[in-house]
Steps between C-alpha positions, in 0.01 A plus 500: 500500500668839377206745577556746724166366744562391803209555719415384879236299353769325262734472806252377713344259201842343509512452895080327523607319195756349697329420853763197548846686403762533737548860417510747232806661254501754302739492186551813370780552163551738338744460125499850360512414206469796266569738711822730612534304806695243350347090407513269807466171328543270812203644702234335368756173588507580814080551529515141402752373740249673785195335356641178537611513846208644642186413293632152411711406785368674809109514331490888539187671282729717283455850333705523226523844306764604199620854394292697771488851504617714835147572521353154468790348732404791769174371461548118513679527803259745677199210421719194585490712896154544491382144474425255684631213556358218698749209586743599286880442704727760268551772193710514296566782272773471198610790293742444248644840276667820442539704858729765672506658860225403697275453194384271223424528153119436334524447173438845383815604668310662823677437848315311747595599863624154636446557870173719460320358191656120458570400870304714704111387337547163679639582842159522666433115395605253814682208288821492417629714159752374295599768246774396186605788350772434168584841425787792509475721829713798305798509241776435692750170399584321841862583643417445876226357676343848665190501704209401404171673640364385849187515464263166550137506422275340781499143450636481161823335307595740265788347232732752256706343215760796625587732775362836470667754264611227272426308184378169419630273219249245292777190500539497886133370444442534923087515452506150319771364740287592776157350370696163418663497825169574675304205326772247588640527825310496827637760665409894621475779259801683678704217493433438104515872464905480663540208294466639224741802580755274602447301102593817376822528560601589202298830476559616800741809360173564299179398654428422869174409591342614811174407724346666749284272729233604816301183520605167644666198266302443195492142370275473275548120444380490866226758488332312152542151688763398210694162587861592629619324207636733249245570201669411189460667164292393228 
């Protein structure tokens, strides 16, 4: 679906459609093609990657949107707070696209505020937030680590593909590495999220992921009553 609609009727469709899901995601990407922004072929790879962990794996209902505008992302995200929903044990919201200090990109090239507009929506909703966000947080190449920003939302994960002020790169592939490593291990979030840091070692003079966590462990193997046994790929 590449309209721009995206309703609290739509939103909440997706959640009553779904009475028996463990939770719900959000996949938002955003290629740019044919704009100035510049093409990001790999997003829409790493929209997939996130569908299959948490709508096939973990049995999340799942919202999947491509090539939003700022105004329809500001808008998504302001209905996915507003709803409600029922038994559901998590959210997860995935963004994957151009971005830059503090802000992401809609398709039309219009910033999104990330702690006011992409973040903050949620924070009034009581089960844990997991937030993925694959995107540059400003222009700068990594030559030291730096400090990241300190703030945590209330009960929420949030994961950046780099620390802030710096640029991501499309072969370090850390959204896909992440989905695959959450579908087959039984382990927390934060753990996989380190993990996955520590796998790439050989970007780390270019692109250092960074999480920010507020909520207790996250296993979502646990929390979806998955056997311990690793899930193996199709």
């Amino acid at each position: 679906d590449d309209t721009d609609s995206a309703s609290v009727s739509e939103v909440q469709q997706c959640i009553d459609g779904n009475p028996d899901a463990n939770g719900l995601v959000v996949i938002v990407t955003n290629d740019y093609k044919d704009t100035k922004l510049g093409y990001v072929e790999e997003c829409h790879d790493d929209g997939e990657e996130m569908m299959k962990t948490f709508k096939d794996t973990f049995k999340f209902a799942c919202l999947r949107k491509k090539n939003r505008t700022s105004s329809a992302m500001k808008k998504l995200l302001a209905d996915v707070g507003k709803c409600k929903y029922r038994s559901y044990k998590c959210i997860a919201v995935v963004f994957s696209g151009h971005g830059g200090e503090g802000i992401l990109k809609g398709n039309d090239g219009i910033n999104v505020s990330v702690e006011e507009e992409w973040l903050g929506p949620l924070q009034m909703t009581d089960v844990p937030k997991l937030f993925f966000i694959n995107a540059c947080r400003g222009s700068l190449e990594l030559k030291s680590l730096g400090e990241g920003s300190k703030k945590n939302k209330i009960n929420s994960l949030v994961m950046y593909a780099t620390i802030e002020g710096h640029t991501v790169y499309v072969d370090a592939k850390w959204m896909q590495k992440i989905a695959k490593k959450l579908r087959d291990e039984n382990d927390s979030v934060q753990n996989i999220a380190s993990d996955v840091i520590d796998e790439l070692e050989d970007w780390k003079l270019q692109q250092w992921p960074e999480y920010k966590s507020s909520c207790r462990r996250v296993n979502l193997h646990k929390m979806c009553g998955l056997s311990a046994q690793k899930v193996k790929e199709d």
